[in-house]
PDBQT receptor file of N, H, CA, C and O in Angstrom, charges set to zero:
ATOM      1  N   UNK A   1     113.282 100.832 160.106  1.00  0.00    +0.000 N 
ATOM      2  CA  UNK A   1     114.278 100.480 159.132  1.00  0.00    +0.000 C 
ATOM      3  C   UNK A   1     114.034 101.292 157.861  1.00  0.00    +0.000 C 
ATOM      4  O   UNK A   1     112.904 101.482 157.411  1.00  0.00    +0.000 OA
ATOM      5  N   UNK A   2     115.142 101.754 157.313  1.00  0.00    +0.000 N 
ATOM      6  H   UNK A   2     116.060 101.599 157.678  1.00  0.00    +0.000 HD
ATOM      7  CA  UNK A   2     115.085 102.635 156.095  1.00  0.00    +0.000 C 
ATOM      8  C   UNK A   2     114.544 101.945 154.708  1.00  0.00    +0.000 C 
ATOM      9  O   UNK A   2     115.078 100.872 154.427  1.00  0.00    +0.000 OA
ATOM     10  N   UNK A   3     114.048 102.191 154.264  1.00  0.00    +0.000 N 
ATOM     11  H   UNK A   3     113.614 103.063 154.492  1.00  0.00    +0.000 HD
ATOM     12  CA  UNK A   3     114.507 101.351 152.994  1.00  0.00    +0.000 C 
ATOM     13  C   UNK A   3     115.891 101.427 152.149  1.00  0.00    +0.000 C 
ATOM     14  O   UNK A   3     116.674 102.254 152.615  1.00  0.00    +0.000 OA
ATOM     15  N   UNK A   4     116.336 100.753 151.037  1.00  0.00    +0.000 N 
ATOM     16  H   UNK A   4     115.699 100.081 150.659  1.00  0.00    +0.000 HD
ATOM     17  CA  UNK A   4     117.720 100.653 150.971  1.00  0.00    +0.000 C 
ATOM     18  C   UNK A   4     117.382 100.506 149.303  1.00  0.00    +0.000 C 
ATOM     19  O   UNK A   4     116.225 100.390 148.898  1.00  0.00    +0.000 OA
ATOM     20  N   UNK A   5     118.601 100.528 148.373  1.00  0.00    +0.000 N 
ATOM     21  H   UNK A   5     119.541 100.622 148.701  1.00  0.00    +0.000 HD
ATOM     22  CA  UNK A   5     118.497 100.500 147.058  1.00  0.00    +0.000 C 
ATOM     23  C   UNK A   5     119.539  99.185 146.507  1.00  0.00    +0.000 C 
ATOM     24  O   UNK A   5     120.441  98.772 147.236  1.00  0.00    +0.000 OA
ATOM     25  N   UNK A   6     119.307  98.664 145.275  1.00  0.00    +0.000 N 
ATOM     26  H   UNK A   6     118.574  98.999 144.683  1.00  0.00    +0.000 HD
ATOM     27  CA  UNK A   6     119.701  97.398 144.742  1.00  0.00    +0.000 C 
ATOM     28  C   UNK A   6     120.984  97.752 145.003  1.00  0.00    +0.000 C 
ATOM     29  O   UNK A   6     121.219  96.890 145.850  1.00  0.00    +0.000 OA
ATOM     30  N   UNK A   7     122.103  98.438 144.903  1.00  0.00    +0.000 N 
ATOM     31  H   UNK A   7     121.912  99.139 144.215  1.00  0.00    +0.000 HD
ATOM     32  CA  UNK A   7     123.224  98.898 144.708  1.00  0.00    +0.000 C 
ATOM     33  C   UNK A   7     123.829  98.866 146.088  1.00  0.00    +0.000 C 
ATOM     34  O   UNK A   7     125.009  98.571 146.276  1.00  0.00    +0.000 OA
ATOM     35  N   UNK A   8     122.931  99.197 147.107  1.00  0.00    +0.000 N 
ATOM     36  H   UNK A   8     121.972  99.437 146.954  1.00  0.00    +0.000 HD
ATOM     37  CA  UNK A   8     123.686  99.220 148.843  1.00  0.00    +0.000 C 
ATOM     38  C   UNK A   8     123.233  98.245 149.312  1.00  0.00    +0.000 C 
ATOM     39  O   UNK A   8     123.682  98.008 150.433  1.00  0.00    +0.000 OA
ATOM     40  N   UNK A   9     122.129  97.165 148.740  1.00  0.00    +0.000 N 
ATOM     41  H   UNK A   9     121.765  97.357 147.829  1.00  0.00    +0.000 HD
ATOM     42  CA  UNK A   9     122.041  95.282 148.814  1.00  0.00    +0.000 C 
ATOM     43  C   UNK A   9     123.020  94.958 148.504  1.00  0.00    +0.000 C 
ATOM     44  O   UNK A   9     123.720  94.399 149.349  1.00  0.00    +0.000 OA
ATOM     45  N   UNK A  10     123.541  95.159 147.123  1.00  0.00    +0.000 N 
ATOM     46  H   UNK A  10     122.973  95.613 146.438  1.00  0.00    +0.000 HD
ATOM     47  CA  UNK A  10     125.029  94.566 146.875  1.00  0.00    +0.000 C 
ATOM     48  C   UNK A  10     125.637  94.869 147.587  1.00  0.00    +0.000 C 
ATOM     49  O   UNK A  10     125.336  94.032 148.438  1.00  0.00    +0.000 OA
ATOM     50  N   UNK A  11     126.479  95.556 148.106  1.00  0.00    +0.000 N 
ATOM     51  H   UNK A  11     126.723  96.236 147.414  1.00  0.00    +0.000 HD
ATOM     52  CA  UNK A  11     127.262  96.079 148.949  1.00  0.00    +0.000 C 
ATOM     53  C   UNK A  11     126.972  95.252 150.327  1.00  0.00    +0.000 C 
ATOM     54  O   UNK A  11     127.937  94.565 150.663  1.00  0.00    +0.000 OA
ATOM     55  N   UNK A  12     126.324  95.210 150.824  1.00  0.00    +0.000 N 
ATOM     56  H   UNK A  12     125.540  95.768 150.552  1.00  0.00    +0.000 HD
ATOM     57  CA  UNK A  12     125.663  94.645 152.297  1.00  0.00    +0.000 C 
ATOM     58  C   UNK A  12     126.059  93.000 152.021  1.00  0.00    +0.000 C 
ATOM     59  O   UNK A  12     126.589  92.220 152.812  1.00  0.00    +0.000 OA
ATOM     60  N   UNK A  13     125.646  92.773 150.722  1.00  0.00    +0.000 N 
ATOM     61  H   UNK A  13     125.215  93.406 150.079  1.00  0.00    +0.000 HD
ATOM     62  CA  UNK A  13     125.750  91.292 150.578  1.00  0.00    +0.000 C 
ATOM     63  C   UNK A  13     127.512  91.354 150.276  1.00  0.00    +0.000 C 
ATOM     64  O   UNK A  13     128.206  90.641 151.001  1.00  0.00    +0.000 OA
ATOM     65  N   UNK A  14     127.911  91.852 149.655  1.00  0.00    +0.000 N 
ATOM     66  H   UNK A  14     127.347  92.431 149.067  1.00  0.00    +0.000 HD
ATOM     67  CA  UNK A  14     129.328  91.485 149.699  1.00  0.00    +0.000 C 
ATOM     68  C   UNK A  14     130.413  91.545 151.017  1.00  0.00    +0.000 C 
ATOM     69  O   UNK A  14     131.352  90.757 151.131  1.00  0.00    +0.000 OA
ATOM     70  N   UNK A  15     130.100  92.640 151.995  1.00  0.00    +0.000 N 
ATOM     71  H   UNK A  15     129.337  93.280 151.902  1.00  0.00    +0.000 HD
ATOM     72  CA  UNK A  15     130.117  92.559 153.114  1.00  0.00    +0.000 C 
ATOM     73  C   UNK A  15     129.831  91.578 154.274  1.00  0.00    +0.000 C 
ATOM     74  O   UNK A  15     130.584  91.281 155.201  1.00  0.00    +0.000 OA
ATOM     75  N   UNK A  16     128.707  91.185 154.045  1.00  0.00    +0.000 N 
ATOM     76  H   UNK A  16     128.096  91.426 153.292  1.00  0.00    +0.000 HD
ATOM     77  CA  UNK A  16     128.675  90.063 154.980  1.00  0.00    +0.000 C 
ATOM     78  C   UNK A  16     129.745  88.637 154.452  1.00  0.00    +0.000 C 
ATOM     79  O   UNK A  16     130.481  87.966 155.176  1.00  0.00    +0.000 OA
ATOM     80  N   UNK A  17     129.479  88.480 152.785  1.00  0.00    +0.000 N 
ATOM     81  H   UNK A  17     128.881  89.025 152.197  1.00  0.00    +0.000 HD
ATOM     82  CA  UNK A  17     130.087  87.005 152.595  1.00  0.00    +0.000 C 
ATOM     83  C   UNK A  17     131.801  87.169 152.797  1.00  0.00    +0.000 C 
ATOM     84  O   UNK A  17     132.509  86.173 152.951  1.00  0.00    +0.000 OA
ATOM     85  N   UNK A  18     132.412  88.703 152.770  1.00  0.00    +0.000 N 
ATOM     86  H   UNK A  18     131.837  89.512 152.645  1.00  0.00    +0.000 HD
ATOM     87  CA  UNK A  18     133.875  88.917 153.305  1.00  0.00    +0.000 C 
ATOM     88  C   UNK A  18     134.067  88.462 154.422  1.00  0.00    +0.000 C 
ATOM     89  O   UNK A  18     135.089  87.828 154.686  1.00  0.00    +0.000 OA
ATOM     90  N   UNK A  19     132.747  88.791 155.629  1.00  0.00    +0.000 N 
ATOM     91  H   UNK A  19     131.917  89.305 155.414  1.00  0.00    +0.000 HD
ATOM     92  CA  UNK A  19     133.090  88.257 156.878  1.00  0.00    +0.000 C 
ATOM     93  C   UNK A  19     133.256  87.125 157.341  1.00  0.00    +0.000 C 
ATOM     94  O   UNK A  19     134.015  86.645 158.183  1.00  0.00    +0.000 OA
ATOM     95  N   UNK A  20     131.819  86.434 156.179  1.00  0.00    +0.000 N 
ATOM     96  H   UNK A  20     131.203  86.824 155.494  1.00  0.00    +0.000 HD
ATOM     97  CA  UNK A  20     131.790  84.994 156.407  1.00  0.00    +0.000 C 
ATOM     98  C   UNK A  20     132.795  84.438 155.847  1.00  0.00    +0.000 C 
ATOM     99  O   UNK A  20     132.884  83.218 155.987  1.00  0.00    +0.000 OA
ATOM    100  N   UNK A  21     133.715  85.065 155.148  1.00  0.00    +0.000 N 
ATOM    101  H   UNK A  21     133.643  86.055 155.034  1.00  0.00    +0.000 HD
ATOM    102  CA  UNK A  21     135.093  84.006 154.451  1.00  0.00    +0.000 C 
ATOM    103  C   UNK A  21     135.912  84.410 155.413  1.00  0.00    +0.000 C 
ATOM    104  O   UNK A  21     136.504  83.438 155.881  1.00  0.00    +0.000 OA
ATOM    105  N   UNK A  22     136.186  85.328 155.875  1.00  0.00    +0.000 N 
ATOM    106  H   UNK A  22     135.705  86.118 155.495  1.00  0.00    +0.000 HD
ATOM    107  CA  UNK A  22     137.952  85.312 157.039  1.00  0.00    +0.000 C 
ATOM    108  C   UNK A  22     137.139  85.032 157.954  1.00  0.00    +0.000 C 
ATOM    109  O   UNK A  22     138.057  85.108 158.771  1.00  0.00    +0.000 OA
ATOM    110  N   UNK A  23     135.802  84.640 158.923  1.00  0.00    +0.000 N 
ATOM    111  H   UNK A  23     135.056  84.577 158.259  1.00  0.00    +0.000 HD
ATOM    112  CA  UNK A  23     135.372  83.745 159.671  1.00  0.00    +0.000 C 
ATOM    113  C   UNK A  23     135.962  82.168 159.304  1.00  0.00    +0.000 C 
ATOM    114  O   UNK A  23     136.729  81.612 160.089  1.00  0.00    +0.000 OA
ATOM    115  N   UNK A  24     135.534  81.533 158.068  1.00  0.00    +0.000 N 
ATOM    116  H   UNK A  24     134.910  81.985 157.431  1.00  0.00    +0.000 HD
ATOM    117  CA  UNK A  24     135.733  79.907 157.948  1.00  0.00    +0.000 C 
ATOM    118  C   UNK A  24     137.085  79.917 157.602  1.00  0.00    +0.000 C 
ATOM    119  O   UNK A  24     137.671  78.860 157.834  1.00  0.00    +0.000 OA
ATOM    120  N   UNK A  25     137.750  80.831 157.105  1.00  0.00    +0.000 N 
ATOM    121  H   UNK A  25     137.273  81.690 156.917  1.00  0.00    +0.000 HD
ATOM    122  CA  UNK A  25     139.097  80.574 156.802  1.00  0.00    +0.000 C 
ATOM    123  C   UNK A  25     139.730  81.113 158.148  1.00  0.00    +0.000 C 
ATOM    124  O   UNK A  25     140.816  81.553 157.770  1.00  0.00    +0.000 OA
ATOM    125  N   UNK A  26     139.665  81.268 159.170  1.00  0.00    +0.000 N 
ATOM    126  H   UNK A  26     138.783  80.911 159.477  1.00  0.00    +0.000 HD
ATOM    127  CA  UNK A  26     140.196  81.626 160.461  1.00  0.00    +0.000 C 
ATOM    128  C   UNK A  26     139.969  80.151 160.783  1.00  0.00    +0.000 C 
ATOM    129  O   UNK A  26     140.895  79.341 160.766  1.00  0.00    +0.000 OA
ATOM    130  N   UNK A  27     138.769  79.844 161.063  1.00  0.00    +0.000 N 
ATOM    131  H   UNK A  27     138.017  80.503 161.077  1.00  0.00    +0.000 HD
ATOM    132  CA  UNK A  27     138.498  78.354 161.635  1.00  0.00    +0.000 C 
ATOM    133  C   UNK A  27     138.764  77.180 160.716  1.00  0.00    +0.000 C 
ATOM    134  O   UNK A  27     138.249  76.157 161.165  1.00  0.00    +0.000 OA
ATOM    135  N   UNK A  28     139.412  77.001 159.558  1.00  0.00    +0.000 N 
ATOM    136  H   UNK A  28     139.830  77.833 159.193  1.00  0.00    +0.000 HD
ATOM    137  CA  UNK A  28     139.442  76.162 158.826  1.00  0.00    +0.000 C 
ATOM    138  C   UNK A  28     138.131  75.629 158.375  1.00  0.00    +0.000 C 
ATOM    139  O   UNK A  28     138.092  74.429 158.103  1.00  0.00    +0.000 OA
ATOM    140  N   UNK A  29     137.264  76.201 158.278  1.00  0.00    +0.000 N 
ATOM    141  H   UNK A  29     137.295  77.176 158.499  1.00  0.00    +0.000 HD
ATOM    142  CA  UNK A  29     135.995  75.986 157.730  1.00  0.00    +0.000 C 
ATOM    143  C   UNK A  29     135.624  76.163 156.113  1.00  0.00    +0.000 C 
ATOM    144  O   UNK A  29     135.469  77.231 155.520  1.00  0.00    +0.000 OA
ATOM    145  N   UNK A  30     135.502  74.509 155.443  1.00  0.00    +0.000 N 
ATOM    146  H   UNK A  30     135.628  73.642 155.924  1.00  0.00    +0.000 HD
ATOM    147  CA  UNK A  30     135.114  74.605 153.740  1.00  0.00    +0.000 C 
ATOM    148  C   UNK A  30     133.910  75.163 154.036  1.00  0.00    +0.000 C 
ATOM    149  O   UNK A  30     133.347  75.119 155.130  1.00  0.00    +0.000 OA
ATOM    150  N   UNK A  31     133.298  75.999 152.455  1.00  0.00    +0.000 N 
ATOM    151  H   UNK A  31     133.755  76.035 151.566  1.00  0.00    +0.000 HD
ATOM    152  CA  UNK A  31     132.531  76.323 152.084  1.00  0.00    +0.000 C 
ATOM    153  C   UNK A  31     132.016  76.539 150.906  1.00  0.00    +0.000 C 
ATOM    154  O   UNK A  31     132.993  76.914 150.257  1.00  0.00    +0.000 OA
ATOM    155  N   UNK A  32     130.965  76.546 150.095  1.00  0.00    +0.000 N 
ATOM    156  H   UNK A  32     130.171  76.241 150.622  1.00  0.00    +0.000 HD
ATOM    157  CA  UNK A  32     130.695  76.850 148.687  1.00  0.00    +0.000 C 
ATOM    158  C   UNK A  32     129.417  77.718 148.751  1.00  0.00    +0.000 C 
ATOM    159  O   UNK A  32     128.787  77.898 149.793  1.00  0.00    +0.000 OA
ATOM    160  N   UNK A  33     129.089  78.241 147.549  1.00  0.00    +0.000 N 
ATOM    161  H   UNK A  33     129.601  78.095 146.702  1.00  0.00    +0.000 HD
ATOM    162  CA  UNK A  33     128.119  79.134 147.455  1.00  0.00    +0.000 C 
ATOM    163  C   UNK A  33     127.569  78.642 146.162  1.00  0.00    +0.000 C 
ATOM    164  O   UNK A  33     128.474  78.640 145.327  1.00  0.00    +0.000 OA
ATOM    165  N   UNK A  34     126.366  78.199 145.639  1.00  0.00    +0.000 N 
ATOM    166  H   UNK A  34     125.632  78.201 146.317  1.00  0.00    +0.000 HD
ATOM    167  CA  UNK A  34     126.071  77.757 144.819  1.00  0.00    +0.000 C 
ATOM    168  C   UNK A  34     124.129  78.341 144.525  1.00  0.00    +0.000 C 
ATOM    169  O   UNK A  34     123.408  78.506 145.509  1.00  0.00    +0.000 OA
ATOM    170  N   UNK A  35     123.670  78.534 143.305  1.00  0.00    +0.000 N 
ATOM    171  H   UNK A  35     124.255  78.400 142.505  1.00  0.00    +0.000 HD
ATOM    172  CA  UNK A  35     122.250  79.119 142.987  1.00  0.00    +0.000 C 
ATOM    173  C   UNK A  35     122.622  80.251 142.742  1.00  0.00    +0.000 C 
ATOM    174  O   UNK A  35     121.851  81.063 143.254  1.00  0.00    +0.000 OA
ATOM    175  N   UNK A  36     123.685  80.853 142.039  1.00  0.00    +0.000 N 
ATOM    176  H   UNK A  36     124.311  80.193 141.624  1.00  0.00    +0.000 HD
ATOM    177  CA  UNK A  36     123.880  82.571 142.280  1.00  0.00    +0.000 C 
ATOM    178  C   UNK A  36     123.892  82.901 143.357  1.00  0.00    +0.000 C 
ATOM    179  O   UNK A  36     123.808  84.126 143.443  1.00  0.00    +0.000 OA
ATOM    180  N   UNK A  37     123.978  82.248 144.572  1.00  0.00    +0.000 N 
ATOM    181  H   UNK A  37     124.046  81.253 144.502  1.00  0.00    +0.000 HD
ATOM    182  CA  UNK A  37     123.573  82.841 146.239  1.00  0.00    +0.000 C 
ATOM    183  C   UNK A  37     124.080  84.841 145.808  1.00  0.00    +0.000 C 
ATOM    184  O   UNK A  37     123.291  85.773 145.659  1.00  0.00    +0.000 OA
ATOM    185  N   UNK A  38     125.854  84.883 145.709  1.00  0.00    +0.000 N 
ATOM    186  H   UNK A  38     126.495  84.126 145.830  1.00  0.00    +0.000 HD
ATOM    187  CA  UNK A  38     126.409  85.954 145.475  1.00  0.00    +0.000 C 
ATOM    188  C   UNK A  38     127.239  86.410 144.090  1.00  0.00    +0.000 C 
ATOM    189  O   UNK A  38     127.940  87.399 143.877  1.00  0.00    +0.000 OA
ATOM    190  N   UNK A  39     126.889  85.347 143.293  1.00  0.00    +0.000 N 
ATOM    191  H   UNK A  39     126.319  84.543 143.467  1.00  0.00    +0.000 HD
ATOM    192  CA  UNK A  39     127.989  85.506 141.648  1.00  0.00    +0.000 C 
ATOM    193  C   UNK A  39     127.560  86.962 141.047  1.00  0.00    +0.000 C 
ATOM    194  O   UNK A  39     128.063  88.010 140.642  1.00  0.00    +0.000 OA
ATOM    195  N   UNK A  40     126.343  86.356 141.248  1.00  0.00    +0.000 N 
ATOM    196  H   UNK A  40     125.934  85.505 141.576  1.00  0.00    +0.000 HD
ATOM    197  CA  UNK A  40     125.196  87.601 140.427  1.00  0.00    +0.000 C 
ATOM    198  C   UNK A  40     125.769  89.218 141.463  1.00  0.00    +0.000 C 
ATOM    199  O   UNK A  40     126.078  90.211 140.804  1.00  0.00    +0.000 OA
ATOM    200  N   UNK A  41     125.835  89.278 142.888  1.00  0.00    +0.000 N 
ATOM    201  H   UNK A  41     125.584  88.471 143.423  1.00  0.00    +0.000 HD
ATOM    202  CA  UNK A  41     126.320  90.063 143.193  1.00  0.00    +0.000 C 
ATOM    203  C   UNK A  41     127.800  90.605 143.143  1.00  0.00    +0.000 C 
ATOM    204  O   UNK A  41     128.255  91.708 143.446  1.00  0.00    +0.000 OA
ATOM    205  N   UNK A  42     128.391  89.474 142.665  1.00  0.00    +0.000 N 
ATOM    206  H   UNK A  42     128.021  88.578 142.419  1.00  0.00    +0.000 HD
ATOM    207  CA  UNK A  42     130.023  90.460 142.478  1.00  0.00    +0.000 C 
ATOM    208  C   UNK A  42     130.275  90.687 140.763  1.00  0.00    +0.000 C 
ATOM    209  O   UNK A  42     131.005  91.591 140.358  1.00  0.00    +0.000 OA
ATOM    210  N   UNK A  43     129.484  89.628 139.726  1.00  0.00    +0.000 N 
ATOM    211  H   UNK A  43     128.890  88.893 140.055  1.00  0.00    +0.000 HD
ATOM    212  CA  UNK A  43     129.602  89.836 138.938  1.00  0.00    +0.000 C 
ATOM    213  C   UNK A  43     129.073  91.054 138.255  1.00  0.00    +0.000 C 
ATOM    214  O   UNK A  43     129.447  91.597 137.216  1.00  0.00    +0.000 OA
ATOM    215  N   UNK A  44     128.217  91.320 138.997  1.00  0.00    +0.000 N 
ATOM    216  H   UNK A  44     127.913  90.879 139.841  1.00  0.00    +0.000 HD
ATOM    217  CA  UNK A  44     127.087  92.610 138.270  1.00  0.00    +0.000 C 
ATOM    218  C   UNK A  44     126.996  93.794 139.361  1.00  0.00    +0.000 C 
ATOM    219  O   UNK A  44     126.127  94.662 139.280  1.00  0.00    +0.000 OA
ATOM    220  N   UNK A  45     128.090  93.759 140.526  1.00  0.00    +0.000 N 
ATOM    221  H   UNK A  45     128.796  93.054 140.592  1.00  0.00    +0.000 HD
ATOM    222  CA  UNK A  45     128.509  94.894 141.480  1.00  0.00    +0.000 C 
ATOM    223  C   UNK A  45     127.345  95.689 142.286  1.00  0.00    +0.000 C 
ATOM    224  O   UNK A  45     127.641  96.602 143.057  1.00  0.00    +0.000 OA
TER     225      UNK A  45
């Protein structure tokens, strides 16, 4: 495995939580994200 930089973490992390939202919103599945899980990542890119 490569190593990777703070900037293509963000990215990776925003990527996955896109999937995980048209996943629960396909299935009618609530969800929340709460602790900064991703704020900190979309707010600060």
């Amino acid at each position: 495995m490569r190593p990777i930089d703070i900037h293509e973490c963000h990215r990776l992390l925003l990527d996955m939580a896109a999937i995980l939202d048209r996943v629960c919103r396909e299935n009618a599945i609530p969800y929340y994200m709460l602790g900064g899980t991703m704020l900190g990542a979309v707010r600060h890119g």
